[in-house]
KEKE-3310 file (N, C-alpha, C; in steps of 0.2 Angstrom, whole numbers, plus 5000, padded with zeros to 4 digits):
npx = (4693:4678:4667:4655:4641:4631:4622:4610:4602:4609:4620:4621:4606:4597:4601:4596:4584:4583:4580:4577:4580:4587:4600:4607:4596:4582:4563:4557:4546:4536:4530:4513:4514:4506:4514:4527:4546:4560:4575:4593:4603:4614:4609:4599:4590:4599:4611:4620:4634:4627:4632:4645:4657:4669:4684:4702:4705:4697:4679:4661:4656:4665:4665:4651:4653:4663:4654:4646:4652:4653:4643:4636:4637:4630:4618:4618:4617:4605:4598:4598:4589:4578:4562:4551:4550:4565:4581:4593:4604:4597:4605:4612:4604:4597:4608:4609:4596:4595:4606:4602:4591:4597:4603:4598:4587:4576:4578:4589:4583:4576:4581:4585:4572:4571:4581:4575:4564:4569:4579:4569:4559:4570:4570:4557:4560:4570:4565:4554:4554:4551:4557:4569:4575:4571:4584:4594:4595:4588:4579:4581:4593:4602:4613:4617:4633:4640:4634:4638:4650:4656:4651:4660:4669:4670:4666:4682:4689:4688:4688:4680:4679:4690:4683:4673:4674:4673:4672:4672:4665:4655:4650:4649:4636:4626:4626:4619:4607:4605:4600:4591:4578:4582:4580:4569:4570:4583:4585:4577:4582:4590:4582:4577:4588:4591:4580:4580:4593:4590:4578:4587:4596:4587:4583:4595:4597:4592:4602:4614:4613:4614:4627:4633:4635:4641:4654:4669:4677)
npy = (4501:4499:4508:4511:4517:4510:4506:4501:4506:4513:4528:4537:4534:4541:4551:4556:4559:4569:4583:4601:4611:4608:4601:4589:4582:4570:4567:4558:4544:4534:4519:4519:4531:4547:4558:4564:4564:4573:4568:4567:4562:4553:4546:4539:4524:4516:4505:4504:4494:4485:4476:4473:4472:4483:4479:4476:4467:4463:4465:4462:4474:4479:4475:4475:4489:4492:4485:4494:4507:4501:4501:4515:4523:4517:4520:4534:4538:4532:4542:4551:4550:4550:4554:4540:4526:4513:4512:4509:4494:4484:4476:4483:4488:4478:4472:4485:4483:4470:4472:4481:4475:4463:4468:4475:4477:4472:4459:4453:4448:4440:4432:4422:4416:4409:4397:4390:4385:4376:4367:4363:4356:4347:4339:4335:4325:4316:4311:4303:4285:4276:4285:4284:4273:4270:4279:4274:4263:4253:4245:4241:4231:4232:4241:4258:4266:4272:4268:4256:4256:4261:4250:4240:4245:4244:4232:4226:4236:4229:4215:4205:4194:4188:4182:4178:4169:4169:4172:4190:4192:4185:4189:4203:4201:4195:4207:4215:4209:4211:4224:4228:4219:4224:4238:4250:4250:4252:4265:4273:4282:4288:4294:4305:4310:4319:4325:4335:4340:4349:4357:4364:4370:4377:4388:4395:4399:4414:4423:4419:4419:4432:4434:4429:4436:4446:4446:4448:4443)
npz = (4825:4834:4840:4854:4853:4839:4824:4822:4809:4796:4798:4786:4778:4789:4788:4776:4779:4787:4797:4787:4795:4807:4802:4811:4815:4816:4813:4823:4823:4831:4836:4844:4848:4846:4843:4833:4837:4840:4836:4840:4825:4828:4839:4835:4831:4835:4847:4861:4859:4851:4841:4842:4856:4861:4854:4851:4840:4827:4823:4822:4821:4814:4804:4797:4795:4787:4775:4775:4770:4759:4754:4753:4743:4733:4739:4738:4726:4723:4728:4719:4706:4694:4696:4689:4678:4683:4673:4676:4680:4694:4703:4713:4718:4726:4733:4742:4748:4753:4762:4771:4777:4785:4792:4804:4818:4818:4812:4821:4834:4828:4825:4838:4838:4827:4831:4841:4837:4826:4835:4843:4833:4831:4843:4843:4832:4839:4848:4844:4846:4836:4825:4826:4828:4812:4810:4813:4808:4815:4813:4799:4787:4791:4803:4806:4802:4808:4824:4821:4820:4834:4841:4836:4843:4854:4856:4850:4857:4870:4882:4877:4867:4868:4883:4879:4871:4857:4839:4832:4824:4826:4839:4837:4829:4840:4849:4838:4836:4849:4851:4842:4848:4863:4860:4864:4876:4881:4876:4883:4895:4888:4879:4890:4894:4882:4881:4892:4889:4877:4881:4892:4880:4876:4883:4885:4873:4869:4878:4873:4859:4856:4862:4853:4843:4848:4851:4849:4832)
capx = (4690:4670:4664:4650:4635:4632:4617:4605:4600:4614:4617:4618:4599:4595:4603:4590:4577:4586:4576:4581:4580:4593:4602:4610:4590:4575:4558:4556:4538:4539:4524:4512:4513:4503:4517:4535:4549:4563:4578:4600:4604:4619:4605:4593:4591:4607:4611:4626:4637:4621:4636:4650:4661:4673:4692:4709:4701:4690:4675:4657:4655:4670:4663:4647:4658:4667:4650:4640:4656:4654:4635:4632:4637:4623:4611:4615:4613:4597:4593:4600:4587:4573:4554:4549:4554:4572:4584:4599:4605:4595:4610:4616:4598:4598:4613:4607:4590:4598:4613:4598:4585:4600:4608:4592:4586:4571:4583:4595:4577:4570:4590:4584:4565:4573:4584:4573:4561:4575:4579:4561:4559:4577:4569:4554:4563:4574:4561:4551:4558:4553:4560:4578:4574:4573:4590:4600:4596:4588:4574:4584:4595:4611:4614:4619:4639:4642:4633:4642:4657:4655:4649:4666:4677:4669:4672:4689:4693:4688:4690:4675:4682:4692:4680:4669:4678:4668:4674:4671:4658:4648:4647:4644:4628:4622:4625:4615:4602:4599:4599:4587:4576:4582:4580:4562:4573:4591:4585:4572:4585:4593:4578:4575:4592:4589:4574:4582:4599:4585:4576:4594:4599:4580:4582:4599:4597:4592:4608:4619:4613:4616:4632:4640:4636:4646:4660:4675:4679)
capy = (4499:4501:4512:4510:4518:4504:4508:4495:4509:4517:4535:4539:4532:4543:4559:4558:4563:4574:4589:4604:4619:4605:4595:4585:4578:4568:4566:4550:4540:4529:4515:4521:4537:4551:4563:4563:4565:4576:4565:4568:4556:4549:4542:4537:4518:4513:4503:4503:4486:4482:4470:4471:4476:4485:4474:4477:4461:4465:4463:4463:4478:4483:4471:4478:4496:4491:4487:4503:4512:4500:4503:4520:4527:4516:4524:4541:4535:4532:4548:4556:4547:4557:4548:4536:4519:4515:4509:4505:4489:4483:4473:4488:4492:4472:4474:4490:4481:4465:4475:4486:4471:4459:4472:4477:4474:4462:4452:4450:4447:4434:4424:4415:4411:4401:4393:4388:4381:4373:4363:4361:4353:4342:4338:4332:4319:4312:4308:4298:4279:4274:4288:4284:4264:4270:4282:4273:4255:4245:4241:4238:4225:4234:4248:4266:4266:4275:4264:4249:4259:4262:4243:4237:4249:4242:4225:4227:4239:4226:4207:4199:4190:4182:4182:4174:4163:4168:4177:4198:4194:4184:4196:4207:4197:4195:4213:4221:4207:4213:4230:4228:4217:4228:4243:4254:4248:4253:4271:4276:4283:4292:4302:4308:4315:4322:4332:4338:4345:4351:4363:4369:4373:4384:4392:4400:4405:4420:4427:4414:4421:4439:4434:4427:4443:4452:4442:4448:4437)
capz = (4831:4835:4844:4859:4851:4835:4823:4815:4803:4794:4796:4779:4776:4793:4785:4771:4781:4791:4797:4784:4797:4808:4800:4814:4819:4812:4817:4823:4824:4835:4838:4850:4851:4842:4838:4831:4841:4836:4840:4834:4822:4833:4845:4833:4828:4839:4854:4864:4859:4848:4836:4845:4862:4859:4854:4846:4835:4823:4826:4819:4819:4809:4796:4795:4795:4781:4771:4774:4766:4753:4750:4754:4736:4730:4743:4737:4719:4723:4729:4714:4701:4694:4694:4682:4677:4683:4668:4681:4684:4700:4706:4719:4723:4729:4737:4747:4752:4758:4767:4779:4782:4789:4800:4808:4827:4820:4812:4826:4839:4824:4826:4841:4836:4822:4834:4846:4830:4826:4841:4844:4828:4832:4848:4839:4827:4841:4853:4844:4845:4830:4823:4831:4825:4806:4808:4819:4806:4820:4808:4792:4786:4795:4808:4804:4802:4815:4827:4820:4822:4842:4842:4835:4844:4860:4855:4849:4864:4881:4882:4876:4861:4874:4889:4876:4866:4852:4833:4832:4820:4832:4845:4832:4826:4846:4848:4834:4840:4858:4850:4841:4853:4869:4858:4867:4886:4881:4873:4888:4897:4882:4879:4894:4894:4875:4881:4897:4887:4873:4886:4892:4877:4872:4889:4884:4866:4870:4877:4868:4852:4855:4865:4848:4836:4850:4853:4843:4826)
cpx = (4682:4671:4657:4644:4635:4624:4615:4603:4604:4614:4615:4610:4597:4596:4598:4584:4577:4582:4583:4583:4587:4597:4604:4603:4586:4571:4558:4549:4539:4529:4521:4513:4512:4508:4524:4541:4556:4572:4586:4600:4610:4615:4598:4594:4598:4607:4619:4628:4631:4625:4641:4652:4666:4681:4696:4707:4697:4685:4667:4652:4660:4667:4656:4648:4657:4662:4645:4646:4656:4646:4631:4634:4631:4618:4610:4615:4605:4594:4593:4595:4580:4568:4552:4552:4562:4576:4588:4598:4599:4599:4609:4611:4598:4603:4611:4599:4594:4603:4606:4594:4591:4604:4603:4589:4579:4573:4586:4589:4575:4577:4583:4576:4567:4575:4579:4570:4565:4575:4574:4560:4564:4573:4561:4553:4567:4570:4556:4555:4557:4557:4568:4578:4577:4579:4595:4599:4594:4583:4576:4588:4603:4609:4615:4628:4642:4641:4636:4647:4658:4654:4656:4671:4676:4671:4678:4692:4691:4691:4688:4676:4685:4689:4674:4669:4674:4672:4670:4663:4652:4646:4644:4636:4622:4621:4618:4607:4599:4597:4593:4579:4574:4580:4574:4569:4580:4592:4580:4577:4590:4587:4576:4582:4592:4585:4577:4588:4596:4581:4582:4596:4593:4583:4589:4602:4597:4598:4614:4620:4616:4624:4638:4641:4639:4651:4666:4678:4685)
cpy = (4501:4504:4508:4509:4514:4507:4502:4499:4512:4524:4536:4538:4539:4552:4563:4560:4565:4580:4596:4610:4613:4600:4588:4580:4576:4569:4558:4548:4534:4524:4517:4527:4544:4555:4561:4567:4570:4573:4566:4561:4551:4542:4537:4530:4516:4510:4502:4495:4483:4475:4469:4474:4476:4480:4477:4474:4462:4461:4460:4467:4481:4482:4475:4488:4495:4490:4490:4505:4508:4502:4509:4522:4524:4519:4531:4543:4536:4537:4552:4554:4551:4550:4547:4529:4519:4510:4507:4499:4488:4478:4477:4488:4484:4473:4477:4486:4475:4468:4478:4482:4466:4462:4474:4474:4471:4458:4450:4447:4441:4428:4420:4411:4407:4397:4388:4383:4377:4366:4362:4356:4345:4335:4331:4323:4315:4308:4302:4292:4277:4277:4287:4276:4267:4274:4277:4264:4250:4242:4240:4230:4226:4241:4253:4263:4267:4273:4259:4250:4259:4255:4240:4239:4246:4236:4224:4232:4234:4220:4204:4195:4185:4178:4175:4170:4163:4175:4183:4198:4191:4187:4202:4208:4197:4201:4217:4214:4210:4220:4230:4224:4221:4238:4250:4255:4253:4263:4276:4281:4291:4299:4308:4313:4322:4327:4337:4343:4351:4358:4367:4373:4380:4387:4397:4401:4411:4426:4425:4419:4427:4439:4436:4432:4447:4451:4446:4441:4436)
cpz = (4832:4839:4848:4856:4842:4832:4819:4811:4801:4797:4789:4778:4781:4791:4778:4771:4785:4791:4794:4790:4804:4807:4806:4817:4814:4817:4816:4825:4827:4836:4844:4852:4845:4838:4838:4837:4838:4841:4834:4832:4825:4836:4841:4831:4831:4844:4857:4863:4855:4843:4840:4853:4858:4859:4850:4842:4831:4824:4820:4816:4815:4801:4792:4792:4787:4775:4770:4772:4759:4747:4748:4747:4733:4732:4740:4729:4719:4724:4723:4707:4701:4695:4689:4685:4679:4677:4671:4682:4691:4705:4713:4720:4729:4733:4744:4753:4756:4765:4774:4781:4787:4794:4805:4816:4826:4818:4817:4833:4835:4827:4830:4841:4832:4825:4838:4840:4827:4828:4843:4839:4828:4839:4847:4835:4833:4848:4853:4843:4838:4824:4823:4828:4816:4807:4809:4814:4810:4818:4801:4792:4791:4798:4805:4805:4810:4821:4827:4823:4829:4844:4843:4841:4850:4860:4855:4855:4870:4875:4883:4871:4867:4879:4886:4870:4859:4844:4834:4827:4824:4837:4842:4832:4834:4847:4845:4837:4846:4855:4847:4844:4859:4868:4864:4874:4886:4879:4876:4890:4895:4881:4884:4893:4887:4877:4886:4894:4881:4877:4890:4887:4873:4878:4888:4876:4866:4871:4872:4860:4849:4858:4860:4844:4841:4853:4847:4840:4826)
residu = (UNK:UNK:UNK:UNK:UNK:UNK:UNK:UNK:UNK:UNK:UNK:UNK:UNK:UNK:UNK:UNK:UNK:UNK:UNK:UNK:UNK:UNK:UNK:UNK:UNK:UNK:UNK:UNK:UNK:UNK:UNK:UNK:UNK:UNK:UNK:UNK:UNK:UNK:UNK:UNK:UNK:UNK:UNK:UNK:UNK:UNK:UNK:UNK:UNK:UNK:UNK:UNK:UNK:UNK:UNK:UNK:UNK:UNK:UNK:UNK:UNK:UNK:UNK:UNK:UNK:UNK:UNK:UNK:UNK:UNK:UNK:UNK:UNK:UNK:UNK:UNK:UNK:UNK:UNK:UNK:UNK:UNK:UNK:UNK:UNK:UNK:UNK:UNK:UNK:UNK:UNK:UNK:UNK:UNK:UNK:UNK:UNK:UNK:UNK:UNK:UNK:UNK:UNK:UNK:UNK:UNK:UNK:UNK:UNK:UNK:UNK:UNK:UNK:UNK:UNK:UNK:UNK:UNK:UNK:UNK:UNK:UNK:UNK:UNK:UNK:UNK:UNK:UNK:UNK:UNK:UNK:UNK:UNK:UNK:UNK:UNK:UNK:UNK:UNK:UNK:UNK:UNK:UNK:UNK:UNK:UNK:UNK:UNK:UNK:UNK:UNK:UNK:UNK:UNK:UNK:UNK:UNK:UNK:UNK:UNK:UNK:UNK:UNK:UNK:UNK:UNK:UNK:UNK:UNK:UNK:UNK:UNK:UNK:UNK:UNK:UNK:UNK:UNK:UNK:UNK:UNK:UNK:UNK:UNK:UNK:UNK:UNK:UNK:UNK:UNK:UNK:UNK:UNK:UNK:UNK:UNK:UNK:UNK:UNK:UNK:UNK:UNK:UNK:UNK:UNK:UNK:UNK:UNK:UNK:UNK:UNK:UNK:UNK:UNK:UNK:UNK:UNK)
# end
């Protein structure tokens, strides 16, 4: 089970620049401020619940657990190698480098720039009509499927075939007609909604993001 206090920098890594006169402390340099701080390794680089809250469930933090005891013999490997060229594999060292920059507090802070980037980008392509005309097939020789599909199931779900005494493919034909004719009129409506669910969903990335990496898995 996790514990409260959660570290984006391993100890291990923090133990190697451990002050020798006390071992349980580093000096820490922090941005913005001239002199170094002399802070216990416990507290350093950590935030209360920073992957997980605590569950009976495994969480996100067990997993990350479970791969600093796999990586750490690599780490102190590393420390054990003389200077020079290294002949070792660089497998593990990969390993070790990937394993500290994606557990990191500007990783977990970059997540939702991407997301928004993302969705801004989504938000982008779906707003232009003609962009929506070339996906959705209302300027080709036939619709998107999926479209069609929605089309038929409407037909074939009421009682216009009936109502309109006319074969599934010729309502079909009139169909894809107005759409593409009523197309700009029928899709106004829609965008507005697209934009409006679009800045809801920027507006709660933020927590969202951080929400799910502390949800137990």
């Amino acid at each position: 089970m996790a514990g409260s206090n959660q570290h984006y920098i391993p100890r291990f890594v923090l133990r190697a620049f451990k002050d020798q006169y006390r071992p349980s402390h580093v000096w820490k340099y922090s941005k913005g401020f001239a002199n170094p701080k002399h802070s216990a390794i416990k507290k350093t680089a950590s935030q209360d619940y920073f992957y997980s809250q605590i569950s009976e469930r495994q969480t996100l933090d067990d997993r990350v657990t479970d791969l600093e005891n796999r990586i750490a013999p690599i780490h102190a490997n590393i420390l054990k190698l003389q200077d020079g060229p290294i002949t070792e594999p660089i497998e593990d060292f990969l390993k070790l480098m990937v394993h500290l920059e994606v557990r990191t507090k500007h990783a977990r802070q970059f997540m939702p720039e991407v997301l928004i980037a993302m969705i801004r980008s989504l938000e982008t392509i779906v707003s232009d009509k003609e962009n929506l005309r070339e996906w959705l097939g209302v300027n080709g020789q036939s619709l998107h499927p999926k479209l069609r599909a929605e089309m038929l199931a409407r037909i074939q779900g009421g009682n216009s075939i009936e109502t309109l005494n006319l074969r599934e493919d010729t309502i079909e034909r009139v169909l894809t007609f107005l759409v593409r004719e009523k197309f700009d009129t029928f899709i106004a409506d829609a965008l507005t909604s697209i934009k409006d669910g679009v800045n809801e969903a920027i507006q709660m990335i933020p927590d969202s993001a951080i929400g799910d990496q502390t949800k137990p898995t």
